[in-house]
N, C-alpha and C positions, 0 to 999 in steps of 0.2 A: 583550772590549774594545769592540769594532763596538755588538755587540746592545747594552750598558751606556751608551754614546753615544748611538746613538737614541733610546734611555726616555729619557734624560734631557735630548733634545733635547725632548722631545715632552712633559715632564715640566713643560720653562718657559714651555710654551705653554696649560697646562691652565690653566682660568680659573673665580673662585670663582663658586661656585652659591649663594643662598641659602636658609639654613634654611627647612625646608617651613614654610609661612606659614597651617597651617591655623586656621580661628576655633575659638577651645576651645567645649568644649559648657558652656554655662549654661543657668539653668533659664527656662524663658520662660512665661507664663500659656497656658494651655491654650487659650483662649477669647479673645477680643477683646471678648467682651461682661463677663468678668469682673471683679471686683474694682469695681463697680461704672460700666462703661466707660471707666475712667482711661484707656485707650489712645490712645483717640480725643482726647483731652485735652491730651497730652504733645506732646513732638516725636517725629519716626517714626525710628529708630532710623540713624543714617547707618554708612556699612562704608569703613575706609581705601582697601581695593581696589577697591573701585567707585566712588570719589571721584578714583582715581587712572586709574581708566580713561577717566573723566570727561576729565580734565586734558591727559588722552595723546590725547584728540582732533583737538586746537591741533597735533599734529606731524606731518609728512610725511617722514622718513627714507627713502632711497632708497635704502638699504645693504640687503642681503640678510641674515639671521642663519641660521646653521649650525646650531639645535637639535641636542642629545646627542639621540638617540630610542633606547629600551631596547627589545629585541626581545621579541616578542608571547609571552609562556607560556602551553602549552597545559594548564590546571590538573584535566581531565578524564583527562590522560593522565600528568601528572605533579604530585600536588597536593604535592608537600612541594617542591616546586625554587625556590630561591632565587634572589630579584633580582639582576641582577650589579649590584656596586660601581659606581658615578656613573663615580669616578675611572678603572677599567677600561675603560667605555664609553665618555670621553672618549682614553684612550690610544688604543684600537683604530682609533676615528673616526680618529685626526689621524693615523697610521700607515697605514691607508688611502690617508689624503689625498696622503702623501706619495708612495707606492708611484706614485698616479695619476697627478699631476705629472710625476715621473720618466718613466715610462711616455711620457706626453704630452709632453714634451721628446725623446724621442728620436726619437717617432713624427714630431712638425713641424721636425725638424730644427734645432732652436732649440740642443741641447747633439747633438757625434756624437763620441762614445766608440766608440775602435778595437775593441773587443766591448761589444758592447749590451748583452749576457744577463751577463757577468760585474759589467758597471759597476750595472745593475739589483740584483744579489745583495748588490752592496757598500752601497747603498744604505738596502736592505734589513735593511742589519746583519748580515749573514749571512756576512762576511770572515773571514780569518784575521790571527791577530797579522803586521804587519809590511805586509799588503796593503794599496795606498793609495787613497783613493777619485778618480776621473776628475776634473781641475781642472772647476770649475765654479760656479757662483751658489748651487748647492747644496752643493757642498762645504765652500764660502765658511760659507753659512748655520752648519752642520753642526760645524765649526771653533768660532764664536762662541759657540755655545748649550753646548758640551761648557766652553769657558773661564768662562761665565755660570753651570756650573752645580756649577764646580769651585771658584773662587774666588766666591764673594758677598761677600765685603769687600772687596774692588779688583777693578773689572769692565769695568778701563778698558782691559785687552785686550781684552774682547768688545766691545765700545764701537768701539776702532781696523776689528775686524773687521766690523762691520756695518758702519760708514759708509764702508769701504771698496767693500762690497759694493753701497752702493747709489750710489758713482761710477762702477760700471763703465758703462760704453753700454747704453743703454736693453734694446736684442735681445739682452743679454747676463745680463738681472735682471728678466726677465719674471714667473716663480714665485716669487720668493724677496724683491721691493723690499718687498712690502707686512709681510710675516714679520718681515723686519729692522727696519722702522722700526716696529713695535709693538712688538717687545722693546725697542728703544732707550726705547721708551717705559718699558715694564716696569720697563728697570734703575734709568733717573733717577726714577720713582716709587720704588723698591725705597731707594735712596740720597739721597731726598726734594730730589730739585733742582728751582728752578722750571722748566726746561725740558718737563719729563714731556708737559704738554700739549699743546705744539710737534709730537714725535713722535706723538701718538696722532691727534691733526688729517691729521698726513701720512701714517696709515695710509689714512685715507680719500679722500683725496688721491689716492693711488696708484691705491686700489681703483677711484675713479671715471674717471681716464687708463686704463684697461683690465688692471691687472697682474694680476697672477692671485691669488683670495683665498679659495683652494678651504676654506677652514675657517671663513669668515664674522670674520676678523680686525675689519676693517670694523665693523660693527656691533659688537661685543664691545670696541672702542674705547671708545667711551660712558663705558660705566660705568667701565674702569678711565680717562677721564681726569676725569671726576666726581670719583674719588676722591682724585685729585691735586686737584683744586681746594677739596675739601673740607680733607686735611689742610693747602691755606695757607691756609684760614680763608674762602676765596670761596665764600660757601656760594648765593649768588643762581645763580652761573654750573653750580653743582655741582647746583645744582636742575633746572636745563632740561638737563643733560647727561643727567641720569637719567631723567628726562621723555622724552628722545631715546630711550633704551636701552630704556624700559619698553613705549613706541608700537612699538618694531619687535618686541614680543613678548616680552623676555627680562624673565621676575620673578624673577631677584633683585634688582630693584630696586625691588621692594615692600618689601623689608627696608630696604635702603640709604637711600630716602627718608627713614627713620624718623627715620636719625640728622642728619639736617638740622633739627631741628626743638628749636627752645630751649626749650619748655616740658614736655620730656622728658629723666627722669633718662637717665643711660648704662646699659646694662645689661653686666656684665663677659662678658666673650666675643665680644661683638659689635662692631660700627664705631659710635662715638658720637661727638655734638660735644659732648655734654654731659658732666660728671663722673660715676665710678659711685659711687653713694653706700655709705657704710661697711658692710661686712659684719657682719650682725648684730648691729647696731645701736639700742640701745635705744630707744624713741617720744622718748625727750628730747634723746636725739645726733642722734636722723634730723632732729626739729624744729632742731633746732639747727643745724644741716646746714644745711637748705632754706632757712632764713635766711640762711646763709654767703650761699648759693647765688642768692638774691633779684635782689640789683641786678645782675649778668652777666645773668642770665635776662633781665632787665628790657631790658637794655640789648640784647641779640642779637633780644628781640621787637619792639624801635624800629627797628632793622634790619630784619627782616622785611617787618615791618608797608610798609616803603618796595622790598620787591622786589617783582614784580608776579607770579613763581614761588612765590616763597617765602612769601609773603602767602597764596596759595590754598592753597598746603600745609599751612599754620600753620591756618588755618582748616578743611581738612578734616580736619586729626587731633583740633582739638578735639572739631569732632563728631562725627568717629567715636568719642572715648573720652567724651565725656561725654555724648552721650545712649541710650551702650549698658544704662544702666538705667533711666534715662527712661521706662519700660514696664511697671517694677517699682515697689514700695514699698507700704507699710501701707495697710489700710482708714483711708479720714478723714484719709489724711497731708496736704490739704491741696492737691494738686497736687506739681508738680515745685517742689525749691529751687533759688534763685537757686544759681549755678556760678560757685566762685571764679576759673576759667582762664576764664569764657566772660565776664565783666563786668571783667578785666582785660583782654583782647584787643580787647575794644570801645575801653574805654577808652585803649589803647596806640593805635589805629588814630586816633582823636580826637587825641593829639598829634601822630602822625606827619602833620597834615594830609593824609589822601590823597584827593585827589577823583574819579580815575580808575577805578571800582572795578568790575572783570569779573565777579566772585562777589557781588554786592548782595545775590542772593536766599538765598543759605548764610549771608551773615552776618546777614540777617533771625533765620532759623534760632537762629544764635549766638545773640540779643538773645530769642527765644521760650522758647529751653532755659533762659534766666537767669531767667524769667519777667518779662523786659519787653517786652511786649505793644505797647507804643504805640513802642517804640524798633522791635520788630522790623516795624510797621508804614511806619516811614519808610525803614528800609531796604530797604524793597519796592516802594518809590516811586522809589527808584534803580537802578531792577532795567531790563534795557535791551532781555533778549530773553527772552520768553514758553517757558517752560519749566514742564515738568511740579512739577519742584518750587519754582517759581515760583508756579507756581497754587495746590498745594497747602498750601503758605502759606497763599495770600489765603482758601482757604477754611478753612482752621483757625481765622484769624483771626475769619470773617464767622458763624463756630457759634460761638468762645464769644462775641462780642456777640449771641448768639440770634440771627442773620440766617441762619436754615435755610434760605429758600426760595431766598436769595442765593447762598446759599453751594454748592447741589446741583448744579446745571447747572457750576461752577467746578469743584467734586470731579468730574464726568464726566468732564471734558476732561483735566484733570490723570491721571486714573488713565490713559483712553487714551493718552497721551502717554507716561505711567509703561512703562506694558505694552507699548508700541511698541519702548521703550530697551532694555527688559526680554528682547525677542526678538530681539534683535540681538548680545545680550553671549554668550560664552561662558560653559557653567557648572563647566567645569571644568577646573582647572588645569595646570603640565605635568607634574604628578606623578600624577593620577588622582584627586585629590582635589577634593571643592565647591569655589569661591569663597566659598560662604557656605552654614556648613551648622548655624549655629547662631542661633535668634531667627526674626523672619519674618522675607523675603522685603522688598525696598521694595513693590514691586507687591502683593503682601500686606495688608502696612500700610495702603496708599492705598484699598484693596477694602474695607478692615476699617471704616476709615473714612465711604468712601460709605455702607456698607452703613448704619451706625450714623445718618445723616444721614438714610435713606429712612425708618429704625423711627423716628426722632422725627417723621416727618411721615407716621406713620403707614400708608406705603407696604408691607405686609411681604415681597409677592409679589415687589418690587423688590428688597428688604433679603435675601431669601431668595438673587434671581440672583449679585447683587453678594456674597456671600459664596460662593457656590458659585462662582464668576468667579475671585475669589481663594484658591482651594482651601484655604478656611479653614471645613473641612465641619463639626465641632462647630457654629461660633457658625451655620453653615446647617441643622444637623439640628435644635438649640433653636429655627431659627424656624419651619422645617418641620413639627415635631413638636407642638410645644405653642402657636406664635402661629396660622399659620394656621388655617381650619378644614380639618377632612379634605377635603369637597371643592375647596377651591383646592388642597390640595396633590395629589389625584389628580388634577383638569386639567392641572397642573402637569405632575408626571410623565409623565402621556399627549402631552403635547405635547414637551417637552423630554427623555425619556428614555423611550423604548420598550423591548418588550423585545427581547434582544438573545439570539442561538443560546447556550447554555451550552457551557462549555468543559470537558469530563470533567479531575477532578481527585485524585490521587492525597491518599490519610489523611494524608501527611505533606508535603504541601503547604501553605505556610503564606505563599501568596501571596498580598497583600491585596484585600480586594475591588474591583471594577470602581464606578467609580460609578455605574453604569446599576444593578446588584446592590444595592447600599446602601441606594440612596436608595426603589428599588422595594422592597424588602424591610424599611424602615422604613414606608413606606406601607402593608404588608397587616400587622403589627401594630400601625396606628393602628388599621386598621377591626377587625380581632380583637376591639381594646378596647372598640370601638363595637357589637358582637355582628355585622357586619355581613361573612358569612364569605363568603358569594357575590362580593360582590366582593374579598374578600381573595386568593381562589384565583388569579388573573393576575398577582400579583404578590411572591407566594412563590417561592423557587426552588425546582425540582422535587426538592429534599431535604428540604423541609420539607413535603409535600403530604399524606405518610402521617400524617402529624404532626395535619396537622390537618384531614383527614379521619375519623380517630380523636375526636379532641377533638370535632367535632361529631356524629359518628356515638355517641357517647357522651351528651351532650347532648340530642336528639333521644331516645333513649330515655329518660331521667331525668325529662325534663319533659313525656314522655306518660300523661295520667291513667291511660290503659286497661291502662298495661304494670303488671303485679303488683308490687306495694314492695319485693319481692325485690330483683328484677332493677333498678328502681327505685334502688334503693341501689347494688347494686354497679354502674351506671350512673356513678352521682355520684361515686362513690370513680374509677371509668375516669378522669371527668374532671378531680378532684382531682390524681391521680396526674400525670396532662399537664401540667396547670397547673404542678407546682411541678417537675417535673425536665426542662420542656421551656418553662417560661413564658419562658423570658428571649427564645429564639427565637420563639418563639409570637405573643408578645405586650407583650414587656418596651418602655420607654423608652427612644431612643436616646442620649437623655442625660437628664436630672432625672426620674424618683428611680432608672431601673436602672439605666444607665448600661451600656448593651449595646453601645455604642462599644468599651468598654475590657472586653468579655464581661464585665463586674460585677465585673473585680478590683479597682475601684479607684473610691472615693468619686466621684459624679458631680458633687459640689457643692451649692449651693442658688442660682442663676442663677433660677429661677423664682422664687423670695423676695424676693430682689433686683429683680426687675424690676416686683413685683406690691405691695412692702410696703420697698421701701428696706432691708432688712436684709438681714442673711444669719447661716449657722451656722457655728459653731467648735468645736473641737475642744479644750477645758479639763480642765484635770486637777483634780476636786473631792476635796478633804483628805476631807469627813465618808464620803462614799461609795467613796474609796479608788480610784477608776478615772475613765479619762476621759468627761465627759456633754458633749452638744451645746449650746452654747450661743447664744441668737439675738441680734446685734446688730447696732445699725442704720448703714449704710454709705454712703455718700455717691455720687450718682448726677450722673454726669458724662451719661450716654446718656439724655436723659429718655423714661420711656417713657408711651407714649395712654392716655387711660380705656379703651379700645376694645383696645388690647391687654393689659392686666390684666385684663379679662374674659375674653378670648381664653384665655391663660395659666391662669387658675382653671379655666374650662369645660373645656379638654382635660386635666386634670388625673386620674389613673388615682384608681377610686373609694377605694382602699387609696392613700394618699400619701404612701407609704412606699417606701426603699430595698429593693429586689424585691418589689413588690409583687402579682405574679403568688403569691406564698406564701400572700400573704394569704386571693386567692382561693382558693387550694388550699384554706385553713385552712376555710372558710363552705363550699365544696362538701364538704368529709370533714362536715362538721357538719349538711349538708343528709341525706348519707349513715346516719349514727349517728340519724338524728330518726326514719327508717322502719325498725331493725334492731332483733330485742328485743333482752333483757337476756342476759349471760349468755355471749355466744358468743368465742370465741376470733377472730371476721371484726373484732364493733362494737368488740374490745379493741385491733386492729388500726387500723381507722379511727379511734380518739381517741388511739392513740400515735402515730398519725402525723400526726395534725393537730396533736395537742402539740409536735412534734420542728420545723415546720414554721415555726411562725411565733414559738418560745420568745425566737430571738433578736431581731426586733425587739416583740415583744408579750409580758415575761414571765406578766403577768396573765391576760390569755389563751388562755395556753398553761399555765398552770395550776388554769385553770377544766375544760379538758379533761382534764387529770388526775384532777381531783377527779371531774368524771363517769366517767372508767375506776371509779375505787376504788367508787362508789357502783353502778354497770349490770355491771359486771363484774367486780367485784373477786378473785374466783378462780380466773382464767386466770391459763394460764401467765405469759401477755402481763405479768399486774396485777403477779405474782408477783415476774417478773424486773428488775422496771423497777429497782431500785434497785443492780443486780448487771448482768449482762454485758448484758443485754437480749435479746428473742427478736422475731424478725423473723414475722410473722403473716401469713396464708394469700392473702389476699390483694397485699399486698405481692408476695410471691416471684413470685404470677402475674405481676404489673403488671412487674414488673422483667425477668424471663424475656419477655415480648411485645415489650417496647422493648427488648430487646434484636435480638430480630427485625423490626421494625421501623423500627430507626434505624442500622441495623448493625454494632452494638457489641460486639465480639471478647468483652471482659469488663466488667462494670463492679459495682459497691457503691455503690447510690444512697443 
């Protein structure tokens, strides 16, 4: 009976959390320079939680909050152990709490129970049927919450019992005034009286005259008297309560805000002020619906639009929901379309006369997502305090009128500003989760953008930092790699990333590379490509050195007159063989055509097409041909790019300009090989099957021209013999395979 009291003392005090608030994962462009730099184009993608961390600025709450905190699992020593229960770690906390109080009462003499250690046990719950607990503020408390939590339809005993308990004399309801008058709060919330906010005011109240609020009651007020004010319809008042609750740390009032907001359906399960619309619902019931639903919406936005909370709230969700794809959309689609919520909200904001207006520069924002330009321009002329996305604005605006050179120095400041806000925020939430783990980044965004402003003014060394600044290393390895020339980007590197001690790494380490490792290791397969291996050597990592030591110690004989054509050849085949089972590292592109970013699993794009020739390739499924062929078509260029970097772009371009085109090489060195072999041998039948196997997929012509020289030099090896059956692997081959095996040190492998 005791123990069954307690829980479900401590039962009425557990307070709702809300649902983990993670961003879902959607697909975001890989690049900022792609799709022909729409990005830069759009508006930059706004996040509810961080518009609302924003807004939680404006509050100073003086209340302490009690965080649940889950205790630390050590998953090395126990990886299958399960999280405990939310609701578990709230009972334990508040059972704690109370033990402590107690404790602390008897210690300052505040309650003195003729036995301490028994009245403590009772407390505890740990009594037998019929044992009474020591009169007291606590008993008091303990009494009510047991009748609170037996009756919930008539609760107007627990009701008698708190506010009796919070008549006794002050030294008599030290622990227990603030407890009581939140539940009072609780009940007439529970029983929807307008009172409810009365009591949750005087939890705080209490808490700040000094009474004791070992569970952070206090603060935890907030949001449940928000929510009374929400269900009477006071949605202004219910805005800055939650505003309150959110500033003192506690998110679930990331959720709770949601439902303040009238141009949002309800969603079933959750607190909403809005209706939840019909389940499963056919497109012509749901339209039908939203129409129902039109003039309330309309009418709660006119509302709004006149509270100076709820106005910024209504404003940050539109853009957080409507310029989350803002980022995305078709080649040639034109830009962003006008947004039916963001040119209603203007227009709601225009009736409601408001001339007051704190967020001038977000509703810019609003008016640029709609693609009104000249609207979003006057509302940045009402903008009152110079803020990062303030500036960001003006300079979105001042590129597309072509005012680059205007517009640069404004992108600085702003992203500084961006980046300043950016290190100050927390990144992750109280559950262990991102704030934001899907899309970029604002400060991202803002980088993405500078950067784009330096390439059309032809700056690229700049366009290079500002991307690498915003750890947006794709759209930085495409400038790195293919705009600069090699030498700015090894000053580059020597200046800004030296080398750095290696860290010994275990085979199944798949920790991602360091950027000092990347970008230096993208730089000595520039020079590779450049033949230029002396200075490739510093900036290799010492895994690849045998690699390509080899490759030139192989070379070096090949291209010596004096060495005999023998050796000669199987020289060239050495270096063939490097080439295609080790080009990618070697020497491959770090994005267009290998795309050794993604080790080559995955199309790198045509971003060099695009920035050289306005087009780009697609991916078409042709009827006559029965499979999909690349098709090139021309894209629309938001990011313009210099004569001077389409040059740039062509000139570093790999001689083969093709995806892997380190094969290619392969393919011309086995070919260099086969020119000095005679006829006849099972080595030359090897070197033209593997120069055929090498480059068939992107060259089939070519790769059957080497065929045809096998059937013609060699056609009665076994080589010639098998090709059309299992196939036979040739003498050299097994060598080349068996060495790299030794040399790169590879347990097993079938190249």
């Amino acid at each position: 009976m005791w123990k069954s009291r307690l829980e479900l003392t401590v039962a009425g005090l557990v307070l709702a959390f809300a649902t983990q608030t993670q961003a879902s994962g959607v697909f975001t462009p890989p690049r900022w320079l792609d799709n022909g730099g729409i990005a830069s184009d759009r508006s930059p993608e706004f996040f509810w939680v961080l518009e609302l961390m924003r807004l939680a600025k404006g509050f100073s709450p003086t209340e302490k909050r009690v965080p649940t905190v889950a205790p630390v699992i050590d998953r090395a020593k126990d990886p299958n152990a399960e999280e405990p229960a939310l609701h578990d770690l709230q009972v334990n906390q508040r059972l704690e709490a109370e033990a402590k109080d107690y404790d602390d009462a008897i210690k300052t003499g505040r309650i003195k129970p003729p036995d301490g250690e028994f009245a403590k046990r009772l407390n505890r719950g740990e009594g037998k049927e019929g044992e009474v607990e020591f009169p007291s503020e606590f008993a008091d408390y303990h009494r009510g919450a047991a009748v609170y939590r037996q009756e919930e339809d008539a609760n107007a005993p627990a009701v008698a019992i708190w506010e009796a308990l919070l008549k006794r004399p002050k030294e008599e309801r030290h622990y227990r005034s603030v407890w009581a008058a939140f539940m009072l709060g609780k009940q007439a919330l529970y029983m929807k009286r307008p009172e409810a906010p009365k009591w949750f005011q005087m939890t705080r109240t209490l808490a700040k005259e000094g009474f004791a609020d070992s569970i952070g009651l206090a603060a935890d007020s907030y949001g449940w008297e928000a929510k009374s004010e929400l269900e009477q319809g006071h949605l202004e008042a219910a805005a800055e309560l939650y505003l309150q609750q959110f500033a003192l740390g506690d998110e679930s009032a990331i959720v709770s805000l949601k439902a303040l907001i009238p141009v949002r359906d309800g969603i079933e399960g959750t607190m909403n002020f809005n209706e939840v619309p019909p389940a499963n619902g056919t497109d012509e019931e749901l339209k039908k619906w939203h129409e129902q639903q039109a003039p309330k919406i309309q009418k709660s936005l006119l509302e709004a639009a006149r509270g100076p909370y709820l106005r910024r709230l209504v404003t940050a969700h539109i853009l957080a929901t409507e310029t989350t794809d803002s980022l995305y959309g078709e080649y040639n689609d034109g830009g962003a379309q006008p947004k039916t919520r963001c040119l209603r909200w203007l227009t709601t904001l225009e009736k409601a006369g408001v001339k007051d207006l704190e967020d001038a520069d977000h509703l810019g924002w609003v008016a640029y997502t709609a693609g009104r330009y000249d609207e979003a321009a006057r509302w940045l002329k009402l903008n009152k305090v110079e803020t990062g996305t303030a500036l960001w604005l003006e300079a979105k605006l001042k590129r597309r009128a072509g005012q680059i050179a205007e517009a640069t120095p404004i992108m600085v400041k702003a992203v500084d500003l961006i980046r300043a806000e950016a290190a100050t925020r927390k990144t992750m939430d109280d559950y262990g989760y991102p704030i934001i783990e899907s899309s970029y980044q604002p400060d991202q965004s803002a980088a993405g953008d500078l950067a784009a402003l330096y390439l059309t003014r032809g700056e690229f060394t700049k366009a290079l930092t500002a991307f690498l600044d915003g750890r947006l290393w794709d759209d930085a390895a495409f400038v790195g790699d293919r705009v600069l020339t090699v030498d700015e980007l090894k000053s580059f590197v020597d200046e800004h990333h030296p080398a750095t001690p290696e860290k010994p790494k275990k085979d199944d380490d798949y920790t991602p590379l360091d950027m000092n490792t990347k970008i230096r290791w993208m730089l000595a397969r520039r020079l590779v490509r450049e033949d230029r291996y002396d200075d490739a050597r510093a900036y290799f990592p010492s895994k690849m050195l045998p690699i390509l030591e080899a490759y030139v110690a192989a070379l070096k004989v090949a291209t010596n007159e004096k060495t005999p054509k023998a050796k000669q050849a199987r020289a060239w085949f050495t270096a063939a063989y490097l080439a295609r089972y080790d080009g990618m590292e070697l020497m491959g592109t770090e994005e267009e055509p290998d795309g050794f970013v993604s080790g080559g699993d995955f199309e790198p794009g045509s971003l060099d097409t695009e920035r050289t020739e306005a087009a780009h390739f697609s991916l078409e499924y042709d009827e006559a041909k029965k499979q999909e062929v690349r098709v090139k078509k021309p894209v629309k260029i938001y990011i313009a790019s210099t004569a001077e970097e389409k040059k740039r772009i062509t000139k570093s371009k790999p001689e083969h300009n093709q995806r892997f085109h380190y094969r290619y090489i392969a393919g011309v060195l086995a070919g260099k090989a086969a020119a000095m072999m005679p006829d006849g041998t099972e080595e030359l039948a090897d070197v033209l099957q593997s120069a055929s196997g090498w480059i068939r997929k992107g060259d089939e012509k070519g790769a059957d021209k080497y065929i045809d020289l096998l059937s013609r030099r060699c056609g009665n090896t076994k080589i010639a013999k098998a090709l059309k059956t299992e196939g036979v692997k040739g003498p050299w081959t097994l060598e080349e395979t068996a060495a790299r095996k030794v040399r790169n040190g590879i347990k097993d492998e079938n190249p």
